[in-house]
Backbone bond lengths (Angstrom), bond angles and torsions (degrees), N, CA, C in turn:
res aa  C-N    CA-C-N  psi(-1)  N-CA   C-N-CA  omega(-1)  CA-C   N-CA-C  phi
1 X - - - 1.463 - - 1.519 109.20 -
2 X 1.460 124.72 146.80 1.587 134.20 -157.09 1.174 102.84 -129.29
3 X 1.246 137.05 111.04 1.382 132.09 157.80 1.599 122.08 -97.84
4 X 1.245 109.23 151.84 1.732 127.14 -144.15 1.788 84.83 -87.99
5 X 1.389 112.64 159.16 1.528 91.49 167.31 1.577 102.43 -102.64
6 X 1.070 108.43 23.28 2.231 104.97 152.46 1.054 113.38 -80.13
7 X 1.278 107.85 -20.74 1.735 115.56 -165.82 1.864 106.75 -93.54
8 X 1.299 98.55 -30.85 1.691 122.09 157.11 1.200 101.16 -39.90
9 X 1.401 122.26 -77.67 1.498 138.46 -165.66 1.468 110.03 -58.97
10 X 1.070 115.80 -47.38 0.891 140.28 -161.26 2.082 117.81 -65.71
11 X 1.358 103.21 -43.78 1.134 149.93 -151.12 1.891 103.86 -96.06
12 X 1.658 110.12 -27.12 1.500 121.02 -144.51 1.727 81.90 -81.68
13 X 1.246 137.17 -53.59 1.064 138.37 -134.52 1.835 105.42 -82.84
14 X 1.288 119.46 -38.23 1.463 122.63 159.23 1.643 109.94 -66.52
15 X 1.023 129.71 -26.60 1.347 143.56 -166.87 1.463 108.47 -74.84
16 X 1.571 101.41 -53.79 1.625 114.38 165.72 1.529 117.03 -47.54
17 X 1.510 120.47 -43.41 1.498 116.08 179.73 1.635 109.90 -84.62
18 X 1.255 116.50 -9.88 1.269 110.54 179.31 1.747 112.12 -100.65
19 X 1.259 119.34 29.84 1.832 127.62 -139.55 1.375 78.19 -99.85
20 X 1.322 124.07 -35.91 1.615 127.41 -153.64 1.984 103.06 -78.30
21 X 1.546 113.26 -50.48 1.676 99.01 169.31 1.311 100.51 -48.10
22 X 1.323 103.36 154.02 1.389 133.07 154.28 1.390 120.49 -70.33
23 X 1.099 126.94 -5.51 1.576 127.54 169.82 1.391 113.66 -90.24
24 X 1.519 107.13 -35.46 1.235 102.48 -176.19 2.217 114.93 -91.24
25 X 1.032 78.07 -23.24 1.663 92.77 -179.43 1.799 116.36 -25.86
26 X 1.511 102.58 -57.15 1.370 103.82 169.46 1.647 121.06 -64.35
27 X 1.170 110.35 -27.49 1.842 119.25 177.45 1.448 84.53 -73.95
28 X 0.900 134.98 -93.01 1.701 131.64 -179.47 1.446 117.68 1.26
29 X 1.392 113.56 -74.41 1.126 125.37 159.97 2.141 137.80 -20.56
30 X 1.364 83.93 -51.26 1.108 111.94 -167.96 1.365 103.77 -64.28
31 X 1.834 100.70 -62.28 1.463 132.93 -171.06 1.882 89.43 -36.80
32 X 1.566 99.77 -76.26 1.753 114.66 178.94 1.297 111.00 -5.73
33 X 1.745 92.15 -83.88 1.763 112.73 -177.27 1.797 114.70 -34.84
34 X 1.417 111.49 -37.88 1.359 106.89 -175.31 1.626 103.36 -78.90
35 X 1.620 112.06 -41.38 1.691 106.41 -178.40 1.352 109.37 -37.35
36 X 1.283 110.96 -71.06 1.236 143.48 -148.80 1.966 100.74 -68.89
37 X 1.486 120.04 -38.13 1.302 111.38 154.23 1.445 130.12 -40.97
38 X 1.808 97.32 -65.21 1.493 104.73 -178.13 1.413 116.02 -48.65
39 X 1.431 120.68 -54.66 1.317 131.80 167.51 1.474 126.34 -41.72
40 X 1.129 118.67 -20.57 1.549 137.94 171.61 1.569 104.14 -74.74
41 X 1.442 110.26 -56.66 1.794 126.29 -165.06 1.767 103.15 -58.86
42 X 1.391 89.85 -41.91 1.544 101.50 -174.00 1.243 125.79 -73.87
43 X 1.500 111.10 -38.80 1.118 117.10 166.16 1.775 134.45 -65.81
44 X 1.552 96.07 -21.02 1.367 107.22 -169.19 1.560 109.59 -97.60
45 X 1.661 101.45 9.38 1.981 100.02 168.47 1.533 89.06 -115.94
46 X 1.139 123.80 20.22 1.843 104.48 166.39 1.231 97.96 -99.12
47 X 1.908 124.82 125.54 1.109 116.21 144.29 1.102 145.71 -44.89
48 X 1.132 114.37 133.24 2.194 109.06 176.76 1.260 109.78 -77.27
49 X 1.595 96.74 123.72 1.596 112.82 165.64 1.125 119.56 -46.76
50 X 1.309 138.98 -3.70 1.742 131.94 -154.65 1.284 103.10 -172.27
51 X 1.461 130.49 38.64 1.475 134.34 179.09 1.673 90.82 -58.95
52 X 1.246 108.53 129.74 1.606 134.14 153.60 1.158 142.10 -133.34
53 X 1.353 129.92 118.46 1.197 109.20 -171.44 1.612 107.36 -130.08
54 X 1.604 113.59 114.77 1.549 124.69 -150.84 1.292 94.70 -77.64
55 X 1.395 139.25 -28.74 1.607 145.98 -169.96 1.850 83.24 -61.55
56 X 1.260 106.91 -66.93 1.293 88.95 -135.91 2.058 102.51 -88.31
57 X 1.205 111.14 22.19 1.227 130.19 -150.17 1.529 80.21 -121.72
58 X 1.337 124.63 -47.28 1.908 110.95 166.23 1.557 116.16 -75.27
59 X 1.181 113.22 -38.99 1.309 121.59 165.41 1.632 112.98 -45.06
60 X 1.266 128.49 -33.43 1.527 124.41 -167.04 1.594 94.76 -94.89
61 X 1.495 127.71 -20.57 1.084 139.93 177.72 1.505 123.16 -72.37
62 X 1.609 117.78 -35.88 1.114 110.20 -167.39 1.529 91.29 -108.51
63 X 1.021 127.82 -13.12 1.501 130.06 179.99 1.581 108.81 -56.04
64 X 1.424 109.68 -172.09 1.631 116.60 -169.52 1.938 101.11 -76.20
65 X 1.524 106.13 -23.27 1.285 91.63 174.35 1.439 132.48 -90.63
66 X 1.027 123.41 0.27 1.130 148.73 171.54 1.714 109.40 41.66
67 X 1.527 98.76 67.02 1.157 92.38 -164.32 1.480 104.43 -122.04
68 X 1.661 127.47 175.79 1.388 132.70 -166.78 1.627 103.10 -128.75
69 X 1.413 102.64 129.32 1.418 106.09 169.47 1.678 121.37 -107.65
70 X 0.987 110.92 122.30 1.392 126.13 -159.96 1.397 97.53 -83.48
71 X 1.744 105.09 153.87 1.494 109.55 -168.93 1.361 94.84 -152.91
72 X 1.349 119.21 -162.56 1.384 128.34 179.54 1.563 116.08 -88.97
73 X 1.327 112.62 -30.29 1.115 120.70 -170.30 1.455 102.59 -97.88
74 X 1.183 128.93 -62.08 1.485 138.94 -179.43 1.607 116.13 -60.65
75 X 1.375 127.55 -13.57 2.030 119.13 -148.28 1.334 86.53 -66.02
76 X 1.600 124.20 -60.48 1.039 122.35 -128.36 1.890 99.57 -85.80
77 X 1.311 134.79 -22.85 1.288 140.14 124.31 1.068 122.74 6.38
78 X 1.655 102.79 -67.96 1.546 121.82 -152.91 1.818 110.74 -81.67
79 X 1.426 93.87 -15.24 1.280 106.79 -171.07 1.520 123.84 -92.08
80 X 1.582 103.88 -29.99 1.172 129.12 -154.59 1.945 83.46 -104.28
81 X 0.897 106.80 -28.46 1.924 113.73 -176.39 1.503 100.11 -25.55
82 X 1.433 119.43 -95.28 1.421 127.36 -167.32 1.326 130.74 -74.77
83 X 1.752 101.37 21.99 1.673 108.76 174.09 1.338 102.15 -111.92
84 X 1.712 93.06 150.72 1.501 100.13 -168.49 1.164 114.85 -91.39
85 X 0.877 134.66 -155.46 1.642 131.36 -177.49 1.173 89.47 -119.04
86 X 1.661 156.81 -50.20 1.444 142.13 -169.41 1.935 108.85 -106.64
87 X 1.732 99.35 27.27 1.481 92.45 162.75 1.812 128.75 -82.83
88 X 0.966 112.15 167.30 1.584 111.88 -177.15 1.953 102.32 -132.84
89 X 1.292 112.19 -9.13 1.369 126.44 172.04 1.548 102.46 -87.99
90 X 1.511 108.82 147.06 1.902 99.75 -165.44 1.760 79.82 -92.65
91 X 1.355 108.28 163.11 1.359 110.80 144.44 1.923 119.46 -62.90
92 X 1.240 104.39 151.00 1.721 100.57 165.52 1.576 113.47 -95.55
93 X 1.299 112.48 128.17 1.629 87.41 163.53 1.583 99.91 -144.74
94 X 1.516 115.84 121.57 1.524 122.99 162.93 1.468 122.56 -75.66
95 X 1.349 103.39 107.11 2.085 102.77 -173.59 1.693 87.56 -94.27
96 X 1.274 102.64 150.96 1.768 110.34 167.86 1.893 80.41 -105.71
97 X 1.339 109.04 149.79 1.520 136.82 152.91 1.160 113.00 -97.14
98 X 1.659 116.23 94.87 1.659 108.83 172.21 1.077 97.77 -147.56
99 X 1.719 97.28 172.21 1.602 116.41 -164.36 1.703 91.90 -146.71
100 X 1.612 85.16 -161.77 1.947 101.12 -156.42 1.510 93.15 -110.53
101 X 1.293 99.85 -133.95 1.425 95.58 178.22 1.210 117.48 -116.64
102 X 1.406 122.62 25.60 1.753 138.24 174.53 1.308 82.72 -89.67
103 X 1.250 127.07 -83.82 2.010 136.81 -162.69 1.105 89.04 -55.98
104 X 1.434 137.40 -77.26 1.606 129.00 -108.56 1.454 73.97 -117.41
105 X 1.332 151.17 -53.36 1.437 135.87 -152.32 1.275 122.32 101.12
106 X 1.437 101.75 7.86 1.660 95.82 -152.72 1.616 126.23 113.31
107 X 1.309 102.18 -47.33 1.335 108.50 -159.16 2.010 123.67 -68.30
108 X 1.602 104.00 -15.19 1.388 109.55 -173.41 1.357 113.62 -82.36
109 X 1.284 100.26 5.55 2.338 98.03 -174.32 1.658 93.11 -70.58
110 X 0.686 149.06 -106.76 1.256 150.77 165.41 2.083 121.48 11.73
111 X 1.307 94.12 -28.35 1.261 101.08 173.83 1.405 110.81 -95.03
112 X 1.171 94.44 -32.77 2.121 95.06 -174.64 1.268 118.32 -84.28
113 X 1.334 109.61 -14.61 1.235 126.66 -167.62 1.763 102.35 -89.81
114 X 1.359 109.16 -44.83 1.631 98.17 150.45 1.595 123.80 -89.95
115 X 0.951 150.97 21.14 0.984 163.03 159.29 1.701 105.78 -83.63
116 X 1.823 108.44 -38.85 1.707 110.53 161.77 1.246 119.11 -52.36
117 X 1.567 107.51 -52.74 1.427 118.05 -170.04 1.217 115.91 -50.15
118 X 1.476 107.27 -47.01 1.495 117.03 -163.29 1.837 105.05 -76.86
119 X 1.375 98.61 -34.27 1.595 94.07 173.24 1.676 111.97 -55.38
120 X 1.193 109.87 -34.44 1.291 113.43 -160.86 2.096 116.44 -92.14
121 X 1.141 99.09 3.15 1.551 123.87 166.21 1.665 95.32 -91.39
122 X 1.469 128.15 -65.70 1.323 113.52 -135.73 1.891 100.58 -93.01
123 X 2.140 102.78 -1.81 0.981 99.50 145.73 1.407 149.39 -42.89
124 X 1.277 96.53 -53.42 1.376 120.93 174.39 1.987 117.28 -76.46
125 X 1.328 98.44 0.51 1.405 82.74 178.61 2.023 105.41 -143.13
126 X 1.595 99.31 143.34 1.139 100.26 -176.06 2.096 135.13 -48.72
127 X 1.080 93.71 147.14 1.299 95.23 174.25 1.679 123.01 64.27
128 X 1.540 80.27 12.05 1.863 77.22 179.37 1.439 131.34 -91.48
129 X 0.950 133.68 175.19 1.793 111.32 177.29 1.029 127.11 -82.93
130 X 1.511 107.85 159.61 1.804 112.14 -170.86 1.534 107.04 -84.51
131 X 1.258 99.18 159.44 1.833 106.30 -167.13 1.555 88.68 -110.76
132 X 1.318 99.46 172.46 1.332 112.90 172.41 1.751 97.38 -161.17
133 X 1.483 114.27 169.80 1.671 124.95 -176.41 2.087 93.70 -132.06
134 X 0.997 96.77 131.71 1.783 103.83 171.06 1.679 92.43 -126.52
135 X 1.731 128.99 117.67 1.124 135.10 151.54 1.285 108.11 -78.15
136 X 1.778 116.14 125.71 1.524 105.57 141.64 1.171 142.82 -63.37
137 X 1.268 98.66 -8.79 1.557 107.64 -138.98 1.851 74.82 -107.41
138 X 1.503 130.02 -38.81 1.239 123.28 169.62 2.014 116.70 -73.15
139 X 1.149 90.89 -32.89 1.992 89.62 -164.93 1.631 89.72 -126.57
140 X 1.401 113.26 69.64 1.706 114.85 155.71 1.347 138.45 -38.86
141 X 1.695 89.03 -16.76 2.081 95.67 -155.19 1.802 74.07 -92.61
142 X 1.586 98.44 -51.98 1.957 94.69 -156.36 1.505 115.95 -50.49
143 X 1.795 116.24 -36.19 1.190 116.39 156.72 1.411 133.60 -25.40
144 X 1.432 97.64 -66.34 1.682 120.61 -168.86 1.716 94.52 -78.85
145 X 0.920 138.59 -39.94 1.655 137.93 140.74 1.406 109.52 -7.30
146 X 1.242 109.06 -68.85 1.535 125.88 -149.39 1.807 104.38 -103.00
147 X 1.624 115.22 -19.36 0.909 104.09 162.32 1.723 100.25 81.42
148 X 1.467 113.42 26.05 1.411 104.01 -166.21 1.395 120.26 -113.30
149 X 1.342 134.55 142.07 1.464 139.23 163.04 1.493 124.20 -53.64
150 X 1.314 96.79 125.61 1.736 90.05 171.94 1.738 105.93 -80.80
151 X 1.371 87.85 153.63 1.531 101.15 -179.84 1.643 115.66 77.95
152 X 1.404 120.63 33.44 1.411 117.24 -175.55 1.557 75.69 -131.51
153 X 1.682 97.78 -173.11 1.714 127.03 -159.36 1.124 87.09 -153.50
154 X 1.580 101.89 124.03 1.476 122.16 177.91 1.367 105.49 -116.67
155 X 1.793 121.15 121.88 1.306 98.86 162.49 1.679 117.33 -114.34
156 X 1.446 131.50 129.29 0.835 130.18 170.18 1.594 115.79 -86.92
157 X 1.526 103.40 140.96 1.467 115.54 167.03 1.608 117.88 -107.16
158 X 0.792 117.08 82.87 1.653 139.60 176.46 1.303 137.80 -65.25
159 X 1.497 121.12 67.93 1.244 148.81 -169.00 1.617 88.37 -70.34
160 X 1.908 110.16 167.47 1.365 127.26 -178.69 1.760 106.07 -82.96
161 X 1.542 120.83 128.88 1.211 115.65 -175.84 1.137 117.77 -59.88
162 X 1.388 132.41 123.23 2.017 102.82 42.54 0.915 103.26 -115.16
163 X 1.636 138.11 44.82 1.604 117.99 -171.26 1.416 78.01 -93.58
164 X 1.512 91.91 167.04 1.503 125.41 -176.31 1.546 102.02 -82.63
165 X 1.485 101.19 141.20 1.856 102.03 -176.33 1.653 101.56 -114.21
166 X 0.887 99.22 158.13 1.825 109.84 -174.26 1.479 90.40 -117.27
167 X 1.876 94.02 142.22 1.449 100.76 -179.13 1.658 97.06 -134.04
168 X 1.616 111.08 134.35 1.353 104.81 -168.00 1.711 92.66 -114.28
169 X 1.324 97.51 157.73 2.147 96.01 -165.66 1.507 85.27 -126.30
170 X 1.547 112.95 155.69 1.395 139.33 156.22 1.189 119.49 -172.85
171 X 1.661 98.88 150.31 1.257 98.67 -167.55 1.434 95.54 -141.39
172 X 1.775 109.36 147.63 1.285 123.62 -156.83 1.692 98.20 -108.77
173 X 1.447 105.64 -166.15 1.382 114.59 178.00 1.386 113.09 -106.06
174 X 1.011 119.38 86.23 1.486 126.46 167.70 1.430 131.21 1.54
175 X 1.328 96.94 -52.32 1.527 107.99 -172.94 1.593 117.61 -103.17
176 X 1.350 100.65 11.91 1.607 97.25 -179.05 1.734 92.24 -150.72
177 X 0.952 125.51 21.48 2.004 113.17 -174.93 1.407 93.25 -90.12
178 X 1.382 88.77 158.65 2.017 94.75 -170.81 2.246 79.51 -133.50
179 X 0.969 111.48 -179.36 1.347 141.31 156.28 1.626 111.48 -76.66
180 X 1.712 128.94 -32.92 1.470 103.18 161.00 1.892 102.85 -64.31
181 X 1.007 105.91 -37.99 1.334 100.10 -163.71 1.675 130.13 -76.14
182 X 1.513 100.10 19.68 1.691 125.12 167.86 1.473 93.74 -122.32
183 X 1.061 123.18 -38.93 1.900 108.22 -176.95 1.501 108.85 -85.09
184 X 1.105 141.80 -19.60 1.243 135.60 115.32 1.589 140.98 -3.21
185 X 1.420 90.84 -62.37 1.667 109.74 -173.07 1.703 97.39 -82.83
186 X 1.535 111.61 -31.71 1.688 98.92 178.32 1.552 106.89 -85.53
187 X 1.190 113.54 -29.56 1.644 106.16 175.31 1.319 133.83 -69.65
188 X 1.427 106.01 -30.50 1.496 125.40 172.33 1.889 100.51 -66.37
189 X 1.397 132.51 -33.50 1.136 103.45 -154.57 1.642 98.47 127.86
190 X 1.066 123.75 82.11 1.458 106.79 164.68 1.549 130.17 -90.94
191 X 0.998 93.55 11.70 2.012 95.14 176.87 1.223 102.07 -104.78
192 X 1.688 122.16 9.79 1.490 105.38 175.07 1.738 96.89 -106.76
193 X 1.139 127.07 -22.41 1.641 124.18 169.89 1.521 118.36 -98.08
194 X 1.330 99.70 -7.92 2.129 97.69 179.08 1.156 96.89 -101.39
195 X 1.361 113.51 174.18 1.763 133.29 -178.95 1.608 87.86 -131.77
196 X 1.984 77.81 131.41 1.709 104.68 167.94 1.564 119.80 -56.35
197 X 1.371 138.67 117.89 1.331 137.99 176.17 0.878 117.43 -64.98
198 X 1.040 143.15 109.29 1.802 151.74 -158.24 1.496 114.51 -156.46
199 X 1.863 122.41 112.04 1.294 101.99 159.63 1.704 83.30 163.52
200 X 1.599 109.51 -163.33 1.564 117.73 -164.34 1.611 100.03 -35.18
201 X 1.159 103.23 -55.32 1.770 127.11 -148.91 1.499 128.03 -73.72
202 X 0.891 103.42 -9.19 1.734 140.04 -178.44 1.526 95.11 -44.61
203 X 1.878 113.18 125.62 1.803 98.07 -162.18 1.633 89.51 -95.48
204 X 1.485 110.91 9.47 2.110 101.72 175.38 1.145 103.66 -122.39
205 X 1.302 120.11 -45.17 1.768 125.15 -164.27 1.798 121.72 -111.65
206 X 1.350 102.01 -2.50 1.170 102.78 160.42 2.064 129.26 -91.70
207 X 1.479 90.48 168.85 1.900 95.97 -157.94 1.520 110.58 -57.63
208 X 1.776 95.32 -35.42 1.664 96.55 -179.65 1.758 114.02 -62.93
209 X 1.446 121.90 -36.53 1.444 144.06 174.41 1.545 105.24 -29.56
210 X 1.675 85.49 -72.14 1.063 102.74 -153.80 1.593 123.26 -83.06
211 X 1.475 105.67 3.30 1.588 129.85 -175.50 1.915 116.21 -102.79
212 X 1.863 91.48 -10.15 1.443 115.46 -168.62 1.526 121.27 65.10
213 X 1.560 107.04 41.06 1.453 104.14 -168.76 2.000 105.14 -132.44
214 X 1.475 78.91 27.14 1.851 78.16 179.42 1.564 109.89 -91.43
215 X 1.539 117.51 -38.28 1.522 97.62 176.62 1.431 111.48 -71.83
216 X 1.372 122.39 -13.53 1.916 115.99 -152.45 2.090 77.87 -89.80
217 X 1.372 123.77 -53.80 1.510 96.75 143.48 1.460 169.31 -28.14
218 X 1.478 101.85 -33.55 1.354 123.76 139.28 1.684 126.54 -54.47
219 X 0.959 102.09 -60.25 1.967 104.48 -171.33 1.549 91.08 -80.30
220 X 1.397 143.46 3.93 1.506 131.16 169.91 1.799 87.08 -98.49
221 X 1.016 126.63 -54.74 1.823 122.72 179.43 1.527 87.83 -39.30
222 X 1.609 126.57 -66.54 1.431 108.21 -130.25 1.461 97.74 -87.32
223 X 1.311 114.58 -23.37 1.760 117.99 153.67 1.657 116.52 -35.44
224 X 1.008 108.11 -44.71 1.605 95.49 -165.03 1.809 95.94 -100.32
225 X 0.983 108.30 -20.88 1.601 113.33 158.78 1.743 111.38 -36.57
226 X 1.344 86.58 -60.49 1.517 111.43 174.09 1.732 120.03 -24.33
227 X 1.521 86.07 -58.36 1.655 102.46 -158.53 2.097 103.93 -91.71
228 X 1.851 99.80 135.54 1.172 92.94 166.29 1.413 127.93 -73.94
229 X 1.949 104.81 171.02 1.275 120.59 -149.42 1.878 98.92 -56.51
230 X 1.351 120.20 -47.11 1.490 124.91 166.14 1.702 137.41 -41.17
231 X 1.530 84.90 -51.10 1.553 80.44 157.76 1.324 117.03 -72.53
232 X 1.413 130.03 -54.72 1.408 117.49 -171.08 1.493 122.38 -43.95
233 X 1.633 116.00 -22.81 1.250 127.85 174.51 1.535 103.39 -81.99
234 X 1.001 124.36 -42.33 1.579 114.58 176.56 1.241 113.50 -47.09
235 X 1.553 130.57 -55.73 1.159 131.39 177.33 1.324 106.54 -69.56
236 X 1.242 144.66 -13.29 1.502 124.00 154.33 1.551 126.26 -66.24
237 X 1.244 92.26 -31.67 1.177 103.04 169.44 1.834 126.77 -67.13
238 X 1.261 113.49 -22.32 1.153 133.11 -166.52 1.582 110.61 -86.03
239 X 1.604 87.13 -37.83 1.672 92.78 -167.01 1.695 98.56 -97.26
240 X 1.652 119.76 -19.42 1.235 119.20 -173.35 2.142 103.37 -69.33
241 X 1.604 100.05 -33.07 1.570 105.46 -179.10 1.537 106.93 -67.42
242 X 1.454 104.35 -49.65 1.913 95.78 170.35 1.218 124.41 -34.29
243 X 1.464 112.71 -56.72 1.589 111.35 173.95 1.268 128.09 -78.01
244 X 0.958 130.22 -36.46 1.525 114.86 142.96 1.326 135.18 -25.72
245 X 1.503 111.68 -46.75 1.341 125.34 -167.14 1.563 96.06 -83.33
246 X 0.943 143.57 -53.62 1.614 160.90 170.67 1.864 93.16 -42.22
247 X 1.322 111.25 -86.64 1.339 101.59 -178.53 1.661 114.06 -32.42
248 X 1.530 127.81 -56.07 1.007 119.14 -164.43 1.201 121.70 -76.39
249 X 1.758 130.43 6.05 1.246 149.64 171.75 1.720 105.59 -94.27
250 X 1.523 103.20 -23.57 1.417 104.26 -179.69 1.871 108.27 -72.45
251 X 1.361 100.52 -45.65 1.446 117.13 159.58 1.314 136.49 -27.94
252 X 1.289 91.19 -66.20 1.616 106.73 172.35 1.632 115.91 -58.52
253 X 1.442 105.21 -37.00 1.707 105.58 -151.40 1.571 78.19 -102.50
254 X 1.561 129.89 15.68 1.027 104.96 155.57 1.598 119.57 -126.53
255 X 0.713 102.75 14.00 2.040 130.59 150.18 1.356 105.26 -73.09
256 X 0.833 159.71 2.67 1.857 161.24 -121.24 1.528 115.95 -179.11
257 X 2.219 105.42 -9.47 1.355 75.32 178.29 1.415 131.22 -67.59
258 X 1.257 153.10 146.54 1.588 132.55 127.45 1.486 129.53 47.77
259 X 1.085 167.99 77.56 1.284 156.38 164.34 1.689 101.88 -8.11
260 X 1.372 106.15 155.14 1.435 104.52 134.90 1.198 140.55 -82.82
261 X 1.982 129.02 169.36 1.046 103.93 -143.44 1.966 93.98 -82.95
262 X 1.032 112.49 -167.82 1.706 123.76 -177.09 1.690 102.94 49.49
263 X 1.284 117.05 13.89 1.827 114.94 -176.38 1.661 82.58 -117.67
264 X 1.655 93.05 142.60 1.607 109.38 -174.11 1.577 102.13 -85.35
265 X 0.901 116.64 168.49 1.340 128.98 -176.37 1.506 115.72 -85.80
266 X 1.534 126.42 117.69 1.608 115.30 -176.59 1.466 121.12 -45.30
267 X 1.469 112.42 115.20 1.850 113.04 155.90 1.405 106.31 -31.48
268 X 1.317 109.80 124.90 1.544 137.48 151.30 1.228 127.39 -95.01
């Protein structure tokens, strides 16, 4: 005889009150071992919303690039770090948006890899701006938070709160950007080739931001991220039959009101 492991699952909760005979103890057991598998399998294809890893996140810090990797817990920290409280000059900070090959496909090695370089020049030289790294492919929720593209360059200008920060976006060519061709783009002037970031999603000056409802937005994006293209249609489907069904009860019970008064009642 074969049991299903739904029937496993299924099965655990009578199993639990019967754990105490000794006959059943080993079936008990068993039942467990299979929960507790499936539950392992399942758990270990959900990505983590907030992969971090602080070793190597000081390591990118104290190195020649001296750079900061942004997370869910730390960005807004990281940002706010080297502004003063009585400055009127914004801080600069250039984040690259990249991912692996879930987000990006592949396509950002080439971008980050000059995006290293260039961190690692303006290391070495005064007054230049601070870099930062945002993974999608590590921090899903902060993405879907922020509403952001992999493979673009964000620069924030970061005044002392609460002024409002301006975030300017660009995005290069993947397959051919070098590091002259970002030290370039910051020397030339970047507010004459980037576009100002402006709109719902904004992680300082937008409504969701500023209402505290951009990450609890995030982990509902990376939720349905989550779910395949079928299910998500099932539940449209599910919720599209509710309303239907609701309207057409609204219908009915309004075919049914009452007469008015001195009006006879319809022959049946």
């Amino acid at each position: 005889m074969r049991f299903s492991t739904v029937s496993a699952i299924l099965g655990l909760p009578m199993l639990a009150a019967a754990a105490d005979v000794p006959d059943y103890q080993a079936l008990f057991e068993n039942y467990l071992g299979q929960a507790q598998s499936i539950l392992a399998k399942v758990t270990s294809k959900i990505p983590h919303p907030n992969k971090y890893d602080p070793i190597a996140a000081a390591d990118a810090k104290a190195s020649v690039l001296n750079m900061d990797i942004l997370a869910l817990d730390n960005w807004k920290n990281i940002l706010y770090g080297p502004v003063k409280p009585e400055s009127t000059t914004p801080e600069e900070w250039w984040v690259l948006i990249t991912g692996g090959n879930r987000t990006c496909f592949g396509h950002c090695g080439r971008l980050e890899a000059a995006f290293n370089e260039t961190a690692a020049k303006w290391a070495a030289t005064p007054d230049a701006p601070h870099t930062a790294l945002l993974s999608c492919e590590d921090q899903p929720v902060l993405c879907g938070a922020w509403s952001a593209p992999v493979g673009a360059l964000w620069i924030f200008e970061v005044l002392p709160e609460p002024a409002p920060v301006n975030i300017w976006a660009k995005r290069f060519n993947t397959t051919t950007v070098t590091s002259d061709d970002i030290i370039k783009f910051q020397k030339e002037g970047y507010k004459s080739a980037a576009k100002l970031h402006e709109g719902f999603f904004h992680p300082f000056n937008g409504p969701l931001a500023k209402n505290g409802l951009s990450i609890p937005v995030g982990y509902i994006l990376w939720f349905f991220n989550l779910l395949p293209s079928w299910a998500f249609m099932i539940l449209v489907s599910i919720f599209s039959r509710s309303m239907m069904t609701n309207r057409m009860n609204n219908q009915m019970q309004g075919d049914r009101r009452p007469p008015a008064a001195g009006q006879a009642a319809p022959r049946r």
